[in-house]
N, CA, C and O atoms as a Tripos MOL2 file, in Angstrom:
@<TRIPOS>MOLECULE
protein
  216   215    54     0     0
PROTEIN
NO_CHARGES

@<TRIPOS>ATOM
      1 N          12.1970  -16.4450  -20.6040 N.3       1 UNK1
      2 CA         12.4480  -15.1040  -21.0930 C.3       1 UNK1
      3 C          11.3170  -14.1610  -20.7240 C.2       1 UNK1
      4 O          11.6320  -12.9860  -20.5330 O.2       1 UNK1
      5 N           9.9780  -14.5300  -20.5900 N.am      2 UNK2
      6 CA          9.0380  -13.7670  -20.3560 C.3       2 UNK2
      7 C           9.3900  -13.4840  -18.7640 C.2       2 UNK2
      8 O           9.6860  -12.3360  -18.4340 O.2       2 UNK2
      9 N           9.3610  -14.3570  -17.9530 N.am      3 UNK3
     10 CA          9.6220  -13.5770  -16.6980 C.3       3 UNK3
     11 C          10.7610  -12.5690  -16.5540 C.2       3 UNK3
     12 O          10.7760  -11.8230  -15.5750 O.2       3 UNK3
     13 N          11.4510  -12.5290  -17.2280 N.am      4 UNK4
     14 CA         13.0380  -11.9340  -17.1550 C.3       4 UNK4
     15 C          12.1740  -10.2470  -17.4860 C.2       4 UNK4
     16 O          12.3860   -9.2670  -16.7720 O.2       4 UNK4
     17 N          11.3090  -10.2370  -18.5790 N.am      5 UNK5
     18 CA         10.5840   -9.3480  -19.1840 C.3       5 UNK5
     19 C           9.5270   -8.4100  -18.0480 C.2       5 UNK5
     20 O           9.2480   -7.2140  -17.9640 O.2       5 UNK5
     21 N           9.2060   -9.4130  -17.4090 N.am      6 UNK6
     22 CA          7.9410   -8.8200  -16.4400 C.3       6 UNK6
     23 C           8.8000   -8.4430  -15.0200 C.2       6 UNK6
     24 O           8.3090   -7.5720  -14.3020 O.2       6 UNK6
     25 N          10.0660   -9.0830  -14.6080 N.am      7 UNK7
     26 CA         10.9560   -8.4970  -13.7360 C.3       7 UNK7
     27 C          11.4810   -7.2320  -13.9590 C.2       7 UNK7
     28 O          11.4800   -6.4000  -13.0510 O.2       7 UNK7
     29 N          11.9960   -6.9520  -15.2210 N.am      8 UNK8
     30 CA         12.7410   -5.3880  -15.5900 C.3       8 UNK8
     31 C          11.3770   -4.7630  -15.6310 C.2       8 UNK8
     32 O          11.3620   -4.1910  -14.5410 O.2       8 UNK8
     33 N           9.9160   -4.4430  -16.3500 N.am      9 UNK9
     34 CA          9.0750   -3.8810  -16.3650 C.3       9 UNK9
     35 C           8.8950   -3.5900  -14.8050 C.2       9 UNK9
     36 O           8.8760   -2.4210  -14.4200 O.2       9 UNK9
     37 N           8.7560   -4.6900  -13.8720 N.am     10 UNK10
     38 CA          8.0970   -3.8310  -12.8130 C.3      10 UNK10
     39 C           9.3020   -3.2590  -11.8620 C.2      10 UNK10
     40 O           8.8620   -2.5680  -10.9440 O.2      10 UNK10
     41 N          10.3560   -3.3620  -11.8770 N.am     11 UNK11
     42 CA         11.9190   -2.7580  -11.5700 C.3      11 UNK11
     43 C          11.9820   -1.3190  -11.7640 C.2      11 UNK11
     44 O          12.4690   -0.4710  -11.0160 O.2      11 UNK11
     45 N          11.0090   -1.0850  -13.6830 N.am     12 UNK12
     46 CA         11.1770    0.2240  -14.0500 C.3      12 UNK12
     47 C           9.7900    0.7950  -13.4260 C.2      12 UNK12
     48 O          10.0230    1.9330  -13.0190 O.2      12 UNK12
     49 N           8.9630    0.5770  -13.2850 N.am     13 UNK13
     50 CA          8.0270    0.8960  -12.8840 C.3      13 UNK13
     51 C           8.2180    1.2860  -11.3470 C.2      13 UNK13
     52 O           7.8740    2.4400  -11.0910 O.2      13 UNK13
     53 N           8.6450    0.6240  -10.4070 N.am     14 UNK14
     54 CA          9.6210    0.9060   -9.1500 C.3      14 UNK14
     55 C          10.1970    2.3580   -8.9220 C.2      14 UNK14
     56 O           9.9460    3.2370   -8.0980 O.2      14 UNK14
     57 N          11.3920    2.2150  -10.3760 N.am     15 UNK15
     58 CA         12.1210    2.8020  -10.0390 C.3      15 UNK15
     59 C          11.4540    4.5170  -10.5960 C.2      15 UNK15
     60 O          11.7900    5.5890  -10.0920 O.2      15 UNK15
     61 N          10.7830    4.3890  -11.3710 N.am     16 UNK16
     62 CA          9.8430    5.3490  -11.7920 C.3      16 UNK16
     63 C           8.9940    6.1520  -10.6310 C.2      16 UNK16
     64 O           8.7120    7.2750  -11.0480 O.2      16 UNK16
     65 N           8.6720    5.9960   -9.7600 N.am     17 UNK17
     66 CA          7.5120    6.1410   -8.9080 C.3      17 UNK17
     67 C           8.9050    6.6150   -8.0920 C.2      17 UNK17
     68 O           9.3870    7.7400   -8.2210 O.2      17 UNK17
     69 N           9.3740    5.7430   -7.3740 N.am     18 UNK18
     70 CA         10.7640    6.3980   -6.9360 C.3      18 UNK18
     71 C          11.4860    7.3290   -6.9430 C.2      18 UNK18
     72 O          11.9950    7.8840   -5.9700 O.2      18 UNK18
     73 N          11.5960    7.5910   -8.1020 N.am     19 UNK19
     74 CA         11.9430    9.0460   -9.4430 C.3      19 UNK19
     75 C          11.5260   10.1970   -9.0480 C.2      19 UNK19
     76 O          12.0140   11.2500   -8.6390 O.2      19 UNK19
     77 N          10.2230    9.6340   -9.3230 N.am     20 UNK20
     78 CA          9.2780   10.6030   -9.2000 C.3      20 UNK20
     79 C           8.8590   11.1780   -8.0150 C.2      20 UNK20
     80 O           8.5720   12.3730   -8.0750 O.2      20 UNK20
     81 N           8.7430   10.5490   -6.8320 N.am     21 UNK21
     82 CA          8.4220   11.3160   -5.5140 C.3      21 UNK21
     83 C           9.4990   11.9160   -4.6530 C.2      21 UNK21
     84 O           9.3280   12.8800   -3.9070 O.2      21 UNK21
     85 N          10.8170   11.1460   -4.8540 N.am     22 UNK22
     86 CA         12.1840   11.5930   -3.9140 C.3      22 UNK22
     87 C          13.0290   12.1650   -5.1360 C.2      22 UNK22
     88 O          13.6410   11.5840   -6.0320 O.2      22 UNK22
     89 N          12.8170   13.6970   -4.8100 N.am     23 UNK23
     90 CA         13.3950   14.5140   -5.7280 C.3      23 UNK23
     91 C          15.7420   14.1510   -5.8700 C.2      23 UNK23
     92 O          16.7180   14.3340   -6.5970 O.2      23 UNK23
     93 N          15.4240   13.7340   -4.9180 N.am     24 UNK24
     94 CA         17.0260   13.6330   -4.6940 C.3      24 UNK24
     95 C          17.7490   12.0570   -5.3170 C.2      24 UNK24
     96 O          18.8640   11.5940   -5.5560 O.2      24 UNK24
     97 N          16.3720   11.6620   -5.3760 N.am     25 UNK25
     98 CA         17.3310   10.5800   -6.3400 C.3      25 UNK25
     99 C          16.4240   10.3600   -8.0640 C.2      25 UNK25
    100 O          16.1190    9.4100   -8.7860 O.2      25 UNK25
    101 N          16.3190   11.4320   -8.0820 N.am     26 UNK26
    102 CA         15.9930   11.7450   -9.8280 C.3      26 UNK26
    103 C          16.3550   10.8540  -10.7960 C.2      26 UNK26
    104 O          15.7250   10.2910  -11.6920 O.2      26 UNK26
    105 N          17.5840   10.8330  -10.4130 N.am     27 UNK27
    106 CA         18.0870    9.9200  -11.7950 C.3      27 UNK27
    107 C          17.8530    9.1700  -11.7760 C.2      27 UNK27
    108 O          18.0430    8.6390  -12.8700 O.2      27 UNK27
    109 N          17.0760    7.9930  -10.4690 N.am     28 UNK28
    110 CA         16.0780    6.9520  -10.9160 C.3      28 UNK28
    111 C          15.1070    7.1770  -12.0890 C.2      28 UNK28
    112 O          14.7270    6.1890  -12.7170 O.2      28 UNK28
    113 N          14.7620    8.1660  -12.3620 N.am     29 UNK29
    114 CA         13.3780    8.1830  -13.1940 C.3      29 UNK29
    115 C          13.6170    8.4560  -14.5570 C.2      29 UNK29
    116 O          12.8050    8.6810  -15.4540 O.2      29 UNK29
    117 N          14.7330    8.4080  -14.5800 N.am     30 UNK30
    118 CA         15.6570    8.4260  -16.4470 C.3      30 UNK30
    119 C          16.0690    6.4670  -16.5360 C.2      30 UNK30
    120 O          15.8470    5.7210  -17.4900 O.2      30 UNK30
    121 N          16.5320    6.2110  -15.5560 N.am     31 UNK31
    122 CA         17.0090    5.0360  -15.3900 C.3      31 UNK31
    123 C          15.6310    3.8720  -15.4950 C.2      31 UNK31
    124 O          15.6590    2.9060  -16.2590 O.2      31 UNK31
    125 N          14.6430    4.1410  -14.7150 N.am     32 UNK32
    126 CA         13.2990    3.8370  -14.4580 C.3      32 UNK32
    127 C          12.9140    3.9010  -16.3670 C.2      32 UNK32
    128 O          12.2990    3.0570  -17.0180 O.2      32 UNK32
    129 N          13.4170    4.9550  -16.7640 N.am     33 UNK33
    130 CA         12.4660    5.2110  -18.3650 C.3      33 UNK33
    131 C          13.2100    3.9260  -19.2930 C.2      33 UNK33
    132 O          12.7540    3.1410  -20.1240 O.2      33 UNK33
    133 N          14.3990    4.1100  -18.7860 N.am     34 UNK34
    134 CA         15.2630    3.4750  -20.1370 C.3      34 UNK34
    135 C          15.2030    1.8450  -19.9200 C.2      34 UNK34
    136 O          15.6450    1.0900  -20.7860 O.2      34 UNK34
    137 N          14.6850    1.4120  -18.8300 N.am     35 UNK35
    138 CA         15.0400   -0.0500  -18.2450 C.3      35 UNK35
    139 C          13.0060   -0.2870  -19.0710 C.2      35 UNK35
    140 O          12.7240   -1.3700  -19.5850 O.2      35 UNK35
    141 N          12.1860    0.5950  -19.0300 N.am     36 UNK36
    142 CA         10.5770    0.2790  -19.5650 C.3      36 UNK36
    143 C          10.5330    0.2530  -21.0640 C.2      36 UNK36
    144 O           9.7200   -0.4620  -21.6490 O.2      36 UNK36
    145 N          11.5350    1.1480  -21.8070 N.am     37 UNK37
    146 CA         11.8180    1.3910  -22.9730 C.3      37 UNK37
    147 C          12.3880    0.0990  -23.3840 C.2      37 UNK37
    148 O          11.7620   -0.2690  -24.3780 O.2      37 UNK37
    149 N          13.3510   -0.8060  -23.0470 N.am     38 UNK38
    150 CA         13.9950   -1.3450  -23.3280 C.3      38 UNK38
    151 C          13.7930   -3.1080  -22.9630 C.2      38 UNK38
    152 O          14.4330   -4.0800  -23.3660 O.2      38 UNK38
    153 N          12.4630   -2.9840  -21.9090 N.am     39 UNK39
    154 CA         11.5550   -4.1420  -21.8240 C.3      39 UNK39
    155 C          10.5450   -4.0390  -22.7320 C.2      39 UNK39
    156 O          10.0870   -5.0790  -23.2030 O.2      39 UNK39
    157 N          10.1140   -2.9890  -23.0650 N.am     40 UNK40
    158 CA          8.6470   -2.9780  -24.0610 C.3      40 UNK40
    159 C           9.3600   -3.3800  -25.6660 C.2      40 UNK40
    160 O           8.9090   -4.2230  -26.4410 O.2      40 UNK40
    161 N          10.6560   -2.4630  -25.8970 N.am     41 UNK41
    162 CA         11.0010   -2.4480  -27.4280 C.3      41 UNK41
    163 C          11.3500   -4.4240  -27.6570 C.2      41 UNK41
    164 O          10.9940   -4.9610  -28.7060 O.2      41 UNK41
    165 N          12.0270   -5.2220  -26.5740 N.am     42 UNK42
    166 CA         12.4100   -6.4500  -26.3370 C.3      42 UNK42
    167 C          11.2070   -6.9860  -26.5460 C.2      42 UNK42
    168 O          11.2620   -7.8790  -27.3910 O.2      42 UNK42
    169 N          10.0310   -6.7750  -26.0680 N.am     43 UNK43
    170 CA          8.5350   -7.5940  -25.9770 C.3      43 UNK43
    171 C           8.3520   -7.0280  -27.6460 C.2      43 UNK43
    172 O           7.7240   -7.7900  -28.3820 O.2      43 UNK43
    173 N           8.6390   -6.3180  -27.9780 N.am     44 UNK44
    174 CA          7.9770   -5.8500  -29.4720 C.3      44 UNK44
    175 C           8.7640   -6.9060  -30.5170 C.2      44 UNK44
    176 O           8.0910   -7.4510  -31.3910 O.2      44 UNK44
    177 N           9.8720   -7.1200  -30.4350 N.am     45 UNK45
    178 CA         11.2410   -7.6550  -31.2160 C.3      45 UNK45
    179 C          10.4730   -9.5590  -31.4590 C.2      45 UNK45
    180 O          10.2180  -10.2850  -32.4200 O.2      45 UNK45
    181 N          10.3620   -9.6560  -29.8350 N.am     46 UNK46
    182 CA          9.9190  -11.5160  -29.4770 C.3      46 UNK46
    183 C           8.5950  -11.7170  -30.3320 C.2      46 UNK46
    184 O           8.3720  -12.5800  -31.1810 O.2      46 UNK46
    185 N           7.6370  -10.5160  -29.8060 N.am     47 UNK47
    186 CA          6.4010  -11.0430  -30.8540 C.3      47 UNK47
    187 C           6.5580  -10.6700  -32.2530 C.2      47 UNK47
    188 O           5.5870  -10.9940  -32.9350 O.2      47 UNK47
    189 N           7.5320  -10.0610  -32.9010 N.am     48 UNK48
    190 CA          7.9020   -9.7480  -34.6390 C.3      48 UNK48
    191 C           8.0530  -10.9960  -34.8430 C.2      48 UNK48
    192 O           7.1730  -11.4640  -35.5660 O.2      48 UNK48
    193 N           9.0620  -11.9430  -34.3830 N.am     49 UNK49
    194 CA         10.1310  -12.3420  -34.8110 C.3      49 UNK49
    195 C           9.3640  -14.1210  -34.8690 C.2      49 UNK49
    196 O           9.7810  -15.0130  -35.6070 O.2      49 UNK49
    197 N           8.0050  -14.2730  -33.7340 N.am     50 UNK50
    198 CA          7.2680  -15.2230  -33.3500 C.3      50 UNK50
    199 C           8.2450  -16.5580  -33.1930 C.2      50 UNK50
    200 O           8.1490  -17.6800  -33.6900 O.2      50 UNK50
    201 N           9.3510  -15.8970  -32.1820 N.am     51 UNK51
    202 CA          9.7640  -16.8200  -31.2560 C.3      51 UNK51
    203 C           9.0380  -17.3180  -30.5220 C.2      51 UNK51
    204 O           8.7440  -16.6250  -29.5480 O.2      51 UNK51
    205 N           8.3920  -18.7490  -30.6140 N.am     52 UNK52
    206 CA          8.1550  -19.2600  -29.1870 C.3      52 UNK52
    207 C           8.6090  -20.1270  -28.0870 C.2      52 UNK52
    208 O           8.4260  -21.3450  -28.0890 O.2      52 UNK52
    209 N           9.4750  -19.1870  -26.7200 N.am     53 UNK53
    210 CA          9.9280  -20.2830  -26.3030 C.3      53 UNK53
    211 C           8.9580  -20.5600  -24.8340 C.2      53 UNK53
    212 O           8.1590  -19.6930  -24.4810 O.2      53 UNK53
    213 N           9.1060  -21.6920  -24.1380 N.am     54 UNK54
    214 CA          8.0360  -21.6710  -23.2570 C.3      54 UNK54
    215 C           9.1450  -22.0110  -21.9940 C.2      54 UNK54
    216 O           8.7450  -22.1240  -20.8360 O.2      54 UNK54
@<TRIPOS>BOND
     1     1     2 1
     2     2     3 1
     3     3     4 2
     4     3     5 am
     5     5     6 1
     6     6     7 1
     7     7     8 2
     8     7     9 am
     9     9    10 1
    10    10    11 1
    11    11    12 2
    12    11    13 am
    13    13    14 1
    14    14    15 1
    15    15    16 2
    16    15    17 am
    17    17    18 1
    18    18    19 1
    19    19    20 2
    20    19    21 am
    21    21    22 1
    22    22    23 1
    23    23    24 2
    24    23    25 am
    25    25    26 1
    26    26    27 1
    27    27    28 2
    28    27    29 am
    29    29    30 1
    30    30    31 1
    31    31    32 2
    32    31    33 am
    33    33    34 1
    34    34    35 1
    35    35    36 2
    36    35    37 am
    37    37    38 1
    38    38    39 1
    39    39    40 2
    40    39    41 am
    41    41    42 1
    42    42    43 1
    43    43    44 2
    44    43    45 am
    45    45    46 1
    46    46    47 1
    47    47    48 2
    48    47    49 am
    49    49    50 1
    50    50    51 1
    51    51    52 2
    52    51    53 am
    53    53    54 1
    54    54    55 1
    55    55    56 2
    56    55    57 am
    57    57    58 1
    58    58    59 1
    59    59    60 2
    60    59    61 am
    61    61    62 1
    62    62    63 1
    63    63    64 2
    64    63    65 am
    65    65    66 1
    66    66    67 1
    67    67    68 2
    68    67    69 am
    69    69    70 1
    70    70    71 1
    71    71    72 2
    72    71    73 am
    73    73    74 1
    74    74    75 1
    75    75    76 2
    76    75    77 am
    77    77    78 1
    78    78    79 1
    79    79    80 2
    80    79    81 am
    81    81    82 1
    82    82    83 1
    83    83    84 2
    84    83    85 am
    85    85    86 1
    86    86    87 1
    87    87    88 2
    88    87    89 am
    89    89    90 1
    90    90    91 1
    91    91    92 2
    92    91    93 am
    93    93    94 1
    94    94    95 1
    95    95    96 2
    96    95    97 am
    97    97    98 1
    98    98    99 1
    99    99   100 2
   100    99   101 am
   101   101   102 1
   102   102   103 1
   103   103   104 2
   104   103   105 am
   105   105   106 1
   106   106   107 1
   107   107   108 2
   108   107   109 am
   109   109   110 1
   110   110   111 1
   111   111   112 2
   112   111   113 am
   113   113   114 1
   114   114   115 1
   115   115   116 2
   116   115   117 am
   117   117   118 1
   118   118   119 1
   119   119   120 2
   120   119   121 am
   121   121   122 1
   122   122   123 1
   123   123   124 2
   124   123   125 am
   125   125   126 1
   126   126   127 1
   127   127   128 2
   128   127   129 am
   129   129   130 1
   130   130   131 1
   131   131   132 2
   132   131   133 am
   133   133   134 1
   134   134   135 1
   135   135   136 2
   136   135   137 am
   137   137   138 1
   138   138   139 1
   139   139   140 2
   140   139   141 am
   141   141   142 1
   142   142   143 1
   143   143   144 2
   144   143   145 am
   145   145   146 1
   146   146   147 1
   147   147   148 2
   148   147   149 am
   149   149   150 1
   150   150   151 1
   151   151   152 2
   152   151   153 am
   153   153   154 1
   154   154   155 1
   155   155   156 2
   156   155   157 am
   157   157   158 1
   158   158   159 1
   159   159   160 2
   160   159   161 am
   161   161   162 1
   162   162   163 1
   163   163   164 2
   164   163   165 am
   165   165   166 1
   166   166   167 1
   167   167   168 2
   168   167   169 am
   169   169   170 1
   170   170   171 1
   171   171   172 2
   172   171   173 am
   173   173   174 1
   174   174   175 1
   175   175   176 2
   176   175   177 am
   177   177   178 1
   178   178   179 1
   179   179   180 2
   180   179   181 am
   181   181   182 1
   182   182   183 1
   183   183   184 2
   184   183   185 am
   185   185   186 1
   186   186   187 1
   187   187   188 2
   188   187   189 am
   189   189   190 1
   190   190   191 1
   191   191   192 2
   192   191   193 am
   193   193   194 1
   194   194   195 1
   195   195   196 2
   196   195   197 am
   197   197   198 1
   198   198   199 1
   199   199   200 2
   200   199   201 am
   201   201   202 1
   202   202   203 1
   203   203   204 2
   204   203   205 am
   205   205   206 1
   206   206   207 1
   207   207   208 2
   208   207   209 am
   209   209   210 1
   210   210   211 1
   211   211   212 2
   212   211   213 am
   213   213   214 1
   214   214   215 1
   215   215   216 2
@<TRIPOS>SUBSTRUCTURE
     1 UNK1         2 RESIDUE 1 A UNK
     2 UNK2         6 RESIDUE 1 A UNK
     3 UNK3        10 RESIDUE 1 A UNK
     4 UNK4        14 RESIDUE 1 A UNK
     5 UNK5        18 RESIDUE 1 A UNK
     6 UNK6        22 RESIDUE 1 A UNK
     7 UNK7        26 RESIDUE 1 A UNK
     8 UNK8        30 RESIDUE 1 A UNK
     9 UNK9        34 RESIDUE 1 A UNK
    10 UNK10       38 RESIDUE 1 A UNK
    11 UNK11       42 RESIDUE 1 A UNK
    12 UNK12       46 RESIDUE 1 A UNK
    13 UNK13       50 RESIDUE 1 A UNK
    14 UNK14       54 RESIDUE 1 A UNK
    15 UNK15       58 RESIDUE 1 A UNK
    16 UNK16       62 RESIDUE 1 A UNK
    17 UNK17       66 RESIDUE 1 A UNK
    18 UNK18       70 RESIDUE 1 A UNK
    19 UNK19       74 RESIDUE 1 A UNK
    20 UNK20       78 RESIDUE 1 A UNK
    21 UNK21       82 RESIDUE 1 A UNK
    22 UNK22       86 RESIDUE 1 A UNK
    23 UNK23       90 RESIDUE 1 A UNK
    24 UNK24       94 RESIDUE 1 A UNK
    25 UNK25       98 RESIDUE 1 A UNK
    26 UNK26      102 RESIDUE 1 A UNK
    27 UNK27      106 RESIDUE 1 A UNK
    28 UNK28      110 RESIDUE 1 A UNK
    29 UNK29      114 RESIDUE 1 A UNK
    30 UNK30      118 RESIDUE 1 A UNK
    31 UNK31      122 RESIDUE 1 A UNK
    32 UNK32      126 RESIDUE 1 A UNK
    33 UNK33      130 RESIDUE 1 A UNK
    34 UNK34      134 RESIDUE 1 A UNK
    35 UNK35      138 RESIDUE 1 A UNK
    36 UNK36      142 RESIDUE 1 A UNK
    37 UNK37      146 RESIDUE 1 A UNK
    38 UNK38      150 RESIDUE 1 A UNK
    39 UNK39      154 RESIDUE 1 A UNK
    40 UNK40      158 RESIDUE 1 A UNK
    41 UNK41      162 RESIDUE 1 A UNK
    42 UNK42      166 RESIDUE 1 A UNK
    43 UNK43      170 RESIDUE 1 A UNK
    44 UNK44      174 RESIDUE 1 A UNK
    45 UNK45      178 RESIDUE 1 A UNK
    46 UNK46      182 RESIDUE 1 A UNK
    47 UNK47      186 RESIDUE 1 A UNK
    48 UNK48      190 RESIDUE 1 A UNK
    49 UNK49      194 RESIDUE 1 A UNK
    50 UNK50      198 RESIDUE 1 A UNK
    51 UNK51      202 RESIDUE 1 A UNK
    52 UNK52      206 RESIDUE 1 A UNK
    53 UNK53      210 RESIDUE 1 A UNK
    54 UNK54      214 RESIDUE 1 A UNK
């Protein structure tokens, strides 16, 4: 599960930078936000919850 975690983070991070320099595909950088939002809030949930899986 952690790699699954560090794959979407750097995807959004990608797609962010992406976003951000090629004005024409913008909507990467909403897409880029919601895919970092939604790896960080997931990493917040795993360490509440002190699932450990390995």
């Amino acid at each position: 599960m952690n790699l699954l975690f560090i794959i979407v983070a750097v995807i959004a991070i990608i797609l962010l930078f992406t976003g951000g320099f090629v004005s024409s595909l913008n909507f990467l950088l909403y897409v880029g936000i919601i895919l970092l939002v939604l790896a960080v809030i997931a990493f917040i949930v795993r360490a509440l919850t002190g699932r450990k899986n390995v």
